[in-house]
LOVEX-790934 format. One line per field, with one value per residue (C-alpha): residue number from 1; residue in three letters; x, y, z. Coordinates in steps of 0.25 Angstrom, whole numbers. Example, Ala and Ser with C-alpha at 12.3 -4.5 7.8 and 13.67 -1.06 7.14 Angstrom:
# LOVEX-790934
k (1	2)
r (ALA	SER)
east (49	55)
north (-18	-4)
up (31	29)
This chain:
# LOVEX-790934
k (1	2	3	4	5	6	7	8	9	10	11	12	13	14	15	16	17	18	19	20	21	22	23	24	25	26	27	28	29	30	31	32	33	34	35	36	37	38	39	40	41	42	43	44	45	46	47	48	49	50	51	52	53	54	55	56	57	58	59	60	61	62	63	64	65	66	67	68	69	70	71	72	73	74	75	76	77	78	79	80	81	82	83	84	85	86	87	88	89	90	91	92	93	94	95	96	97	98	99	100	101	102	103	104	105	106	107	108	109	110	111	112	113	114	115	116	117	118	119	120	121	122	123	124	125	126	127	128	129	130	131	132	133	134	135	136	137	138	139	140	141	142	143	144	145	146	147	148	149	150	151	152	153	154	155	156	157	158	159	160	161	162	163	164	165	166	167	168	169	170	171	172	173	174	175	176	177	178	179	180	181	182	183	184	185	186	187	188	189	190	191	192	193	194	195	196	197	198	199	200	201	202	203	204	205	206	207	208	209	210	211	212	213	214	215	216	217	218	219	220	221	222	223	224	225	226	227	228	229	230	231	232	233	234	235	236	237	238	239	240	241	242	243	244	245	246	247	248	249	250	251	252	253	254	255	256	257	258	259	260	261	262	263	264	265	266	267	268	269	270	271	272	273	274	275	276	277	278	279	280	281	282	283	284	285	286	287	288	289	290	291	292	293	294	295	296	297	298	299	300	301	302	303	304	305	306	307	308	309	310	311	312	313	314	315	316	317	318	319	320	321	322	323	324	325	326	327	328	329	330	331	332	333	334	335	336	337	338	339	340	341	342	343	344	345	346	347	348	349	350	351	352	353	354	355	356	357	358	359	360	361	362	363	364	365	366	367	368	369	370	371	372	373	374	375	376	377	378	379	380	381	382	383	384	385	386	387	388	389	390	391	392	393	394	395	396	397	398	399	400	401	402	403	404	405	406	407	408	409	410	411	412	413	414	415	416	417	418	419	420	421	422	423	424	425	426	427	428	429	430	431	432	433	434	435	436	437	438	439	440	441	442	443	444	445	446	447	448	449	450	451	452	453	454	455	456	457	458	459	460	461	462	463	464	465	466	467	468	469	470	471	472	473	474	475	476	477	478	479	480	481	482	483	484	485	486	487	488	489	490	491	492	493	494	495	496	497	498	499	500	501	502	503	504	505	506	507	508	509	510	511	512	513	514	515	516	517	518	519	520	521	522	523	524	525	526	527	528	529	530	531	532	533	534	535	536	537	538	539	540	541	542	543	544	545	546	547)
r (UNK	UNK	UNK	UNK	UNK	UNK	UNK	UNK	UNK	UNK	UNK	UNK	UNK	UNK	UNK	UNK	UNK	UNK	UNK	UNK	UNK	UNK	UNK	UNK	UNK	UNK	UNK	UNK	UNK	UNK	UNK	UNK	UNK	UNK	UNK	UNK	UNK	UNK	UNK	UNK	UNK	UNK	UNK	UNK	UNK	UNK	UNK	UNK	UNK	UNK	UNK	UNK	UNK	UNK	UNK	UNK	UNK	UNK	UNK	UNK	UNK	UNK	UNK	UNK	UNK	UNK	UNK	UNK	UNK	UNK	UNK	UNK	UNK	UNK	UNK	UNK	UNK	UNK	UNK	UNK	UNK	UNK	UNK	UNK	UNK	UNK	UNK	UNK	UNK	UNK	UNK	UNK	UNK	UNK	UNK	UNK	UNK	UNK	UNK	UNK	UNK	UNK	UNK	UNK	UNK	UNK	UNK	UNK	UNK	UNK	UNK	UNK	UNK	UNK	UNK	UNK	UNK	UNK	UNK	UNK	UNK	UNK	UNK	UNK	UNK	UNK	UNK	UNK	UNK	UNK	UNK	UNK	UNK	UNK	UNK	UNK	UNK	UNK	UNK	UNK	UNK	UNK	UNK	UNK	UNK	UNK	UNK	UNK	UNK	UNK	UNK	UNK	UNK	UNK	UNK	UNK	UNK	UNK	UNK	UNK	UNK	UNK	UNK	UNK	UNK	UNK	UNK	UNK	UNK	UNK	UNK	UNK	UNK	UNK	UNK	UNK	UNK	UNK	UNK	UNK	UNK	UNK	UNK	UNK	UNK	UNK	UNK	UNK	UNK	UNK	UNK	UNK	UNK	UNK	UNK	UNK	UNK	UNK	UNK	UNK	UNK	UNK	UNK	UNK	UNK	UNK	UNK	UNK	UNK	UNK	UNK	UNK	UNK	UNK	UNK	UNK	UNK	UNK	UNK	UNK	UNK	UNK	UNK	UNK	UNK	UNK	UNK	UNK	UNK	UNK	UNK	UNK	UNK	UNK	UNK	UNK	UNK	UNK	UNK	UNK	UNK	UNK	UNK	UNK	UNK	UNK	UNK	UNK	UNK	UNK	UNK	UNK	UNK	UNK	UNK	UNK	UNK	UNK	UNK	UNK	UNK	UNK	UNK	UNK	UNK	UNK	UNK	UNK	UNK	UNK	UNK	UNK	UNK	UNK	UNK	UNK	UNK	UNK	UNK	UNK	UNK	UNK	UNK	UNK	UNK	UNK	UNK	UNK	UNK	UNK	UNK	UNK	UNK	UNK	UNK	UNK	UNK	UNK	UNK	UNK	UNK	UNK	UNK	UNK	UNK	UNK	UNK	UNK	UNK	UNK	UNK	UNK	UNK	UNK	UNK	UNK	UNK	UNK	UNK	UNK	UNK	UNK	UNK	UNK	UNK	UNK	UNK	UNK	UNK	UNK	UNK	UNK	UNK	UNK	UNK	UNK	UNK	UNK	UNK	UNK	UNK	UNK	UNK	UNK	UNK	UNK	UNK	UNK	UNK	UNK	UNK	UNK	UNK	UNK	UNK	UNK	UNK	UNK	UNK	UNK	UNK	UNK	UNK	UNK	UNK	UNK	UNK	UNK	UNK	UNK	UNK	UNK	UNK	UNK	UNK	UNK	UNK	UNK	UNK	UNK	UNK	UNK	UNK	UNK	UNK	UNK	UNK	UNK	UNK	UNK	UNK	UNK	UNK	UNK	UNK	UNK	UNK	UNK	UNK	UNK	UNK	UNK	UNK	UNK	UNK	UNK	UNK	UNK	UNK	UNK	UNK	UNK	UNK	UNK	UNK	UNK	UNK	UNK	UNK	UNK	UNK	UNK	UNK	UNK	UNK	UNK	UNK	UNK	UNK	UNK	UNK	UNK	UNK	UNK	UNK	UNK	UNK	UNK	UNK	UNK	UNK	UNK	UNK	UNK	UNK	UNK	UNK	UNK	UNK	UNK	UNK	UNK	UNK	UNK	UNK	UNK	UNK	UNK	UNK	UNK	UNK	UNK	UNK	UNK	UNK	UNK	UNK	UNK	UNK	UNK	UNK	UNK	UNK	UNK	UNK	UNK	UNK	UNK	UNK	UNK	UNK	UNK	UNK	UNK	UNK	UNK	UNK	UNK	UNK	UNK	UNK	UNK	UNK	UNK	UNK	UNK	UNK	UNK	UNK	UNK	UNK	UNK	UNK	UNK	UNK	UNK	UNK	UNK	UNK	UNK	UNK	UNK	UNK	UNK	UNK	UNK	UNK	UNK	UNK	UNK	UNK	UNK	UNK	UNK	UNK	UNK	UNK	UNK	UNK	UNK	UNK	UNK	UNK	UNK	UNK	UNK	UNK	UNK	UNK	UNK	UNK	UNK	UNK	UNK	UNK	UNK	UNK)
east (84	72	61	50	39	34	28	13	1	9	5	14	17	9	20	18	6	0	-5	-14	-20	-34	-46	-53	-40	-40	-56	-52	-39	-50	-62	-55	-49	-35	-36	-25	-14	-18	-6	3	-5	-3	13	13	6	14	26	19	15	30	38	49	41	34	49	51	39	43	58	52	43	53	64	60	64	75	77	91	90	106	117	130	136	124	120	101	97	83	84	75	81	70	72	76	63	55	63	57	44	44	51	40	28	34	37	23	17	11	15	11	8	-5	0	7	-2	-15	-22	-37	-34	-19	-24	-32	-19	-10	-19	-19	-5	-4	-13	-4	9	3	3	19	22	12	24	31	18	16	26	21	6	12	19	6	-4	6	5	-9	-5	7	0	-7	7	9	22	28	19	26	40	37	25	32	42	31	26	38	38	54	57	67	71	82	82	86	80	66	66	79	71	65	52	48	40	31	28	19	21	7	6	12	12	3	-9	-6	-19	-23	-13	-19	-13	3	11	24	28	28	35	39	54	53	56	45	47	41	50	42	47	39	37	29	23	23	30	27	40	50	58	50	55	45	33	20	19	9	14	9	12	9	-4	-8	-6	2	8	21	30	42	53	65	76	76	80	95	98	96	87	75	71	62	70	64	65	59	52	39	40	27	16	15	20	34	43	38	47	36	43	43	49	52	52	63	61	60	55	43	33	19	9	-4	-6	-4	-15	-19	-11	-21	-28	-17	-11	-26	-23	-11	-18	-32	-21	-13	-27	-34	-18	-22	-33	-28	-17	-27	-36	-21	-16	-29	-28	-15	-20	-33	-22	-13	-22	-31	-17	-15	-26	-27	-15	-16	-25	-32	-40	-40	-42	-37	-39	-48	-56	-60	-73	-70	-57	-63	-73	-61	-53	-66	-68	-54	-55	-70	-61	-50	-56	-67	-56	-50	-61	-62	-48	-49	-61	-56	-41	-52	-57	-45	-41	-55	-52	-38	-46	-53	-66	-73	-84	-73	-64	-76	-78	-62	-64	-75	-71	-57	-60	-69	-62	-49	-55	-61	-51	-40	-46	-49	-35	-29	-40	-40	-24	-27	-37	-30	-15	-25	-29	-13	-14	-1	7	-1	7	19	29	31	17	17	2	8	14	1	-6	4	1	-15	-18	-7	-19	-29	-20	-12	-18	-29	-32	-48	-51	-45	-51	-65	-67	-60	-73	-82	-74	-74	-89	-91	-81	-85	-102	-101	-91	-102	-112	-100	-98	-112	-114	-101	-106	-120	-114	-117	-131	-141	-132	-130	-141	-130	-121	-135	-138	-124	-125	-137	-130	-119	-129	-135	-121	-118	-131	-128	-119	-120	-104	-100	-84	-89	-94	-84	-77	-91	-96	-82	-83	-96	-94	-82	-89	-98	-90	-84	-95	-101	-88	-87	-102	-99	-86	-80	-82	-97	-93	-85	-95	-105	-97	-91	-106	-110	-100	-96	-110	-121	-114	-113	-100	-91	-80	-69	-64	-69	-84	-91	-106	-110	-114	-101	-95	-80	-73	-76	-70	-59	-55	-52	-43	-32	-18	-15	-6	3	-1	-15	-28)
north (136	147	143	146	143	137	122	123	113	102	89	85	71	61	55	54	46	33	27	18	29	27	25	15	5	7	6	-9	-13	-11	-17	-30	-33	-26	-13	-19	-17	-1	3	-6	-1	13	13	7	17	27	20	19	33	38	46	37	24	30	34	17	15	24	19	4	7	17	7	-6	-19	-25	-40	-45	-59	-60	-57	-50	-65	-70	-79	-79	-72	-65	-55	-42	-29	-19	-5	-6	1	-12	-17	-9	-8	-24	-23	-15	-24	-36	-31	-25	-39	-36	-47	-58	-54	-60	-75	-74	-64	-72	-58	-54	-43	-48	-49	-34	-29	-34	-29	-15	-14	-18	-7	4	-2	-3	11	13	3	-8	-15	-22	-26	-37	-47	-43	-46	-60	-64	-61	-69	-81	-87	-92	-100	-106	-112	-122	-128	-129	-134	-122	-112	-117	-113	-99	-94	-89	-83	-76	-70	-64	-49	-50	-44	-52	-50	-58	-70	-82	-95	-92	-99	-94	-79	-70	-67	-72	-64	-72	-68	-76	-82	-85	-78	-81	-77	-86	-84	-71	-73	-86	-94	-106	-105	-105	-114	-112	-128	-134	-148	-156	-157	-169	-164	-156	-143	-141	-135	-125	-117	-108	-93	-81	-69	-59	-64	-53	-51	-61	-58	-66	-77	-87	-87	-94	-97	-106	-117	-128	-142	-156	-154	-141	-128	-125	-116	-116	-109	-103	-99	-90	-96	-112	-118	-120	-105	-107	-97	-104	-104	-91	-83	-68	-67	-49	-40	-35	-20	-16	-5	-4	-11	-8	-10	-24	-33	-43	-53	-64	-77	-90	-104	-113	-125	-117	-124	-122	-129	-133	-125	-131	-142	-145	-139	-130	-118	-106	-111	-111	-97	-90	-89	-80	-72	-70	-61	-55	-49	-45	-36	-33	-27	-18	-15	-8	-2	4	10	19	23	28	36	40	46	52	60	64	69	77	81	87	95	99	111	115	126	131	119	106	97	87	99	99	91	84	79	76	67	61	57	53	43	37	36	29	19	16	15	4	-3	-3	-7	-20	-23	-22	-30	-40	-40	-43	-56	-61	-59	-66	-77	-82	-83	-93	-84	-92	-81	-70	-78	-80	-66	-63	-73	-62	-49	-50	-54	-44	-33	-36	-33	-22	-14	-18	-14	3	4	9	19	25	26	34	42	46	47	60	66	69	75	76	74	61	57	59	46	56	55	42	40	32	20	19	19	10	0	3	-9	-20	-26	-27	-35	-44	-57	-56	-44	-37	-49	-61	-53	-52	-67	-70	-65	-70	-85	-83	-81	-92	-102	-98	-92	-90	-79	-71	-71	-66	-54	-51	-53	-43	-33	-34	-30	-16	-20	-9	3	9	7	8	-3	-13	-11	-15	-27	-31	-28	-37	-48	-46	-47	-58	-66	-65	-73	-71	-66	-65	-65	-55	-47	-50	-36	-29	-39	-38	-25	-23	-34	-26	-13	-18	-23	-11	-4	-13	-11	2	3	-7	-1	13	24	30	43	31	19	31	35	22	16	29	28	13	7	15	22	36	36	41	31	39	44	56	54	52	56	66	65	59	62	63	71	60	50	59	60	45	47	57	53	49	57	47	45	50	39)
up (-50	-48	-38	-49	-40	-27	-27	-21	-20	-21	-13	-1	-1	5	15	29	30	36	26	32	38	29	34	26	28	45	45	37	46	59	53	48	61	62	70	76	64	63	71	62	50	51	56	42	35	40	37	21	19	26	15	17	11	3	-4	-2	-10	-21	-22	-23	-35	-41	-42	-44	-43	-53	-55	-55	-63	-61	-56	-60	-62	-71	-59	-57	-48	-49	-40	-39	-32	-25	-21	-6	-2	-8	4	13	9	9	24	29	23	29	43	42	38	25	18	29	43	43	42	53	60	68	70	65	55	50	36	36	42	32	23	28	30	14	11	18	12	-1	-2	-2	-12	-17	-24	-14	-8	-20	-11	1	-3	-10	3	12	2	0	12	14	-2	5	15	6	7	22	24	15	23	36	30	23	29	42	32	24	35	41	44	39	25	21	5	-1	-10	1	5	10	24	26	25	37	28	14	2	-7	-20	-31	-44	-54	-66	-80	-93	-100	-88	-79	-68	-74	-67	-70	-86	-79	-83	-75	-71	-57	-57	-44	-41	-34	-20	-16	-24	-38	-52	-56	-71	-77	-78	-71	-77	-63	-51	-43	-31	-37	-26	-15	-8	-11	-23	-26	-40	-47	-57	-64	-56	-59	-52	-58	-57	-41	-32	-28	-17	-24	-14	-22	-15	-13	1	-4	-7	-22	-29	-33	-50	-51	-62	-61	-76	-75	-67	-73	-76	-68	-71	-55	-43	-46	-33	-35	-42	-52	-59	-72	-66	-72	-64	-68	-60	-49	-35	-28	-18	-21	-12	-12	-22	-35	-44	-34	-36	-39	-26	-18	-22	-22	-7	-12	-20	-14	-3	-13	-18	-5	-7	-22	-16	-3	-13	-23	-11	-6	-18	-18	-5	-9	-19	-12	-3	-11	-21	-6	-1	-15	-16	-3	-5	-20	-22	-34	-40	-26	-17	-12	-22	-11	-10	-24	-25	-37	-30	-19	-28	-34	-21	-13	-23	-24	-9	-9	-18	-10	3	-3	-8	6	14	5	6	21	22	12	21	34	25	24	36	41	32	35	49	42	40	28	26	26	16	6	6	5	-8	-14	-8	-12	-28	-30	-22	-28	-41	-40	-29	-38	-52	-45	-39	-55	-57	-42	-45	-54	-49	-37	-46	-54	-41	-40	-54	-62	-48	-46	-61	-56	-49	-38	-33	-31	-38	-52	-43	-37	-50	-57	-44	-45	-56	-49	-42	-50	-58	-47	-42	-54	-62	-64	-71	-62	-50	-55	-60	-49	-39	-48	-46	-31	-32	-41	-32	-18	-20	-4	-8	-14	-2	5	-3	0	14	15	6	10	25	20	14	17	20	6	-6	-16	-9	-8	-23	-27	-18	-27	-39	-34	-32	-45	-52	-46	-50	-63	-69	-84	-90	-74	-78	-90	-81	-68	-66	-66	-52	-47	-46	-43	-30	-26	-25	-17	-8	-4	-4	7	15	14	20	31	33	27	28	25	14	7	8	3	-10	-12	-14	-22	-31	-34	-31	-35	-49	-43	-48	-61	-67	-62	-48	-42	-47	-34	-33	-24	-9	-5	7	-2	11	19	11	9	23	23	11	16	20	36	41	50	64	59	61)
């Protein structure tokens, strides 16, 4: 075949990099107590911008898992085979303690480092990180049952991955997923109507059906049924102590817009045998402590996926000329990038502050655990509700190569709405602030006095404190009007944090923009004035071993 012409101004690949190498997220991991894990963090960065996981990540989602319900005799036996990178990528999470280190880890900072290494796996495949996220939040809902904590707590928190369908106690490491949705309620629980009914010994019969069982190849499940005493949650292991596969019948896998490596599943409960966590009637309140976690993940997933794509459209654009210049030289471009950065790094520095909370507040700090109530509601909402249309955004800056599978920038915009949908969509988010307000008043004085930290520093960030005050004095449609505080609170919030912590061009555009209405409705409308070099410079890729 003819060479008919030579291949020019295209963009390397981004491979090679240490991910974690990001300015915002070390500025966050060193503030919030764990300078200590930096080392750690950036081997693991290097390790998730290598070429060769990268290929893991793309192999996972490209091939995805298929469900087995039988086999060749005709004999049950629910099984999900994964691409053997899903393996991998779930070896490295575990050994690296994403999925439970901080229960078996009595360090300051054990919460902020999980929570940093999350962010740099994330951005190889979000997918797997759905069991891994379940397994870390599960734990502090099984202790409401003490006696069962003592037996798989230790095995939870394993750094062994050890996959296979086998008696849980018999394991090196255990995965836990979670089991609440049905058809007739999705988020409003409450309305399920799958039975729990005690077997007599100990156990419960539960039968019944779930809508999204996410990872139905975990080892053990919490699942919310209806019991005598109302509605309960129950530990669900897959295999039961004789060896005999317990009655979770994977009836399909769901054919998902995003998050595609990860196997999400309809089950059906027949008589299947669980033990009460918690008492009867007080399910909701028992598995809340599962997904008050699973959400501070919602949110550093969401705060990830932009800096991948921060990252990747900087790196193109760098690259790519046009019309005579690098594209990051254009100013228009440069408007359009800056702004996608001033996004991700505020929804960084919340998810850092927040990971801190929780961190403060499993060491029994009241004060920081009423602010982790507030903080997190109102940032999961909002963090989670920008990560679809910076997606896209940064997907355009890539042009017609951005559209293409090969660029990786369609899985990260399939994967961009996942979170504002899991544990509570827009709606279930929003209300649910309003409710922690309601519930817990002392959680609003904590949302000032952390906001109010950077009081007096910026005219535009004091002006929409007082519009957050004014908001929420008045209490006329508040749930009509929900999304509009919510947001309103979040903005704030990392407004304040980037004054008290960021960086000053960022704090400077971010309050500009978002706070005082110098701002379009699409990216790349900055006003003028700002510093968009500076904020660029955060935003480029690390080369590995760079700092």
């Amino acid at each position: 075949m003819p060479v008919t012409h030579e291949v020019t101004n295209q963009v390397p690949p981004l491979v090679d990099h240490d991910v974690a190498g990001d300015p915002a997220l070390l500025e966050g991991l060193r503030r919030e107590g764990a300078a200590w894990a930096e080392e750690e963090l950036h081997a693991l960065g290097t390790l998730a911008g290598s070429a060769r996981v990268q290929e893991w990540a793309r192999l996972a989602e490209q091939y995805p898992p298929v469900l087995r319900t039988h086999d060749r005799y005709g004999h049950r036996v629910d099984e999900v085979d994964f691409h053997p990178h899903w393996h991998d990528l779930m070896d490295v999470a575990v050994t690296n303690g994403l999925h439970a280190a901080p229960w078996r880890q009595d360090r300051t900072g054990a919460h902020v480092a999980r929570a940093a290494k999350m962010y740099v796996w994330g951005q190889t495949d979000p997918g797997h990180l759905c069991p891994i996220s379940m397994t870390y939040a599960a734990v502090p809902a099984l202790r409401a049952a003490p006696e069962l904590a003592e037996v798989y707590e230790p095995l939870l928190a394993s750094a062994v991955y050890d996959f296979g369908l086998r008696e849980p106690t018999g394991k090196r490491g255990l995965i836990a997923g979670m089991s609440m949705t049905e058809k007739q309620g999705g988020s409003d629980v409450r309305a399920n109507t799958t039975r729990a009914v005690p077997a007599g010994d100990g156990t419960y019969a539960l039968t019944g059906h779930k809508w999204f069982t996410s990872a139905p190849m975990s080892d053990v499940f919490l699942t919310l049924a209806q019991a005598p005493g109302g509605l309960s949650c129950f530990l669900l292991p897959r295999v039961l102590s004789d060896g005999t596969r317990n009655a979770i019948r994977l009836q399909r896998l769901k054919d998902k817009l995003g998050n595609r490596s990860n196997a999400s599943s309809e089950i059906e409960y027949e008589d299947a045998r669980g033990w009460l966590v918690g008492e009867e009637g007080r399910g909701v309140a028992t598995i809340i402590r599962m997904v008050n976690l699973t959400r501070l993940d919602c949110a550093v997933a969401s705060a990830a996926g932009m800096r991948q794509g921060v990252v990747q459209a900087v790196h193109h654009a760098t690259h790519r000329r046009a019309f005579g210049d690098p594209l990051v030289d254009q100013p228009l471009m440069g408007n359009v990038l800056a702004d996608l950065a001033v996004e991700a790094e505020a929804a960084t520095v919340a998810g850092m502050r927040l990971a801190g909370a929780v961190d403060r507040a499993a060491a029994g700090d009241d004060g920081e655990e009423t602010f982790r109530r507030i903080g997190l509601a109102v940032t999961k909402y909002w963090v989670c509700k920008r990560a679809p249309a910076h997606a896209a955004e940064a997907l355009e800056c890539l042009g017609g190569n951005g559209y293409v599978e090969e660029s990786g920038m369609p899985r990260l915009y399939r994967e961009s709405p996942l979170a504002s949908i899991w544990e509570g969509s827009g709606n279930v988010a929003a209300l649910d602030a309003l409710r922690a307000m309601a519930k817990q008043p002392e959680s609003v004085q904590a949302y000032f006095a952390e906001v109010e930290r950077a009081a007096g520093v910026d005219g535009r960030l004091d002006r929409a404190i007082a519009s957050v005050r004014k908001e929420l004095g008045d209490l006329e449609d508040a749930q009509y009007r929900a999304r509009r505080v919510v947001e309103l609170m979040a903005m704030v919030l990392q407004g304040s944090l980037l004054h008290q912590h960021g960086n000053p061009a960022v704090a400077d555009a971010f309050c500009a923009s978002r706070l005082d209405g110098d701002w379009g409705v699409a990216f790349g409308t900055l006003p003028r004035g700002v510093d968009t070099a500076a904020i660029l410079r955060r935003a480029r890729p690390c080369a590995a071993g760079e700092s």
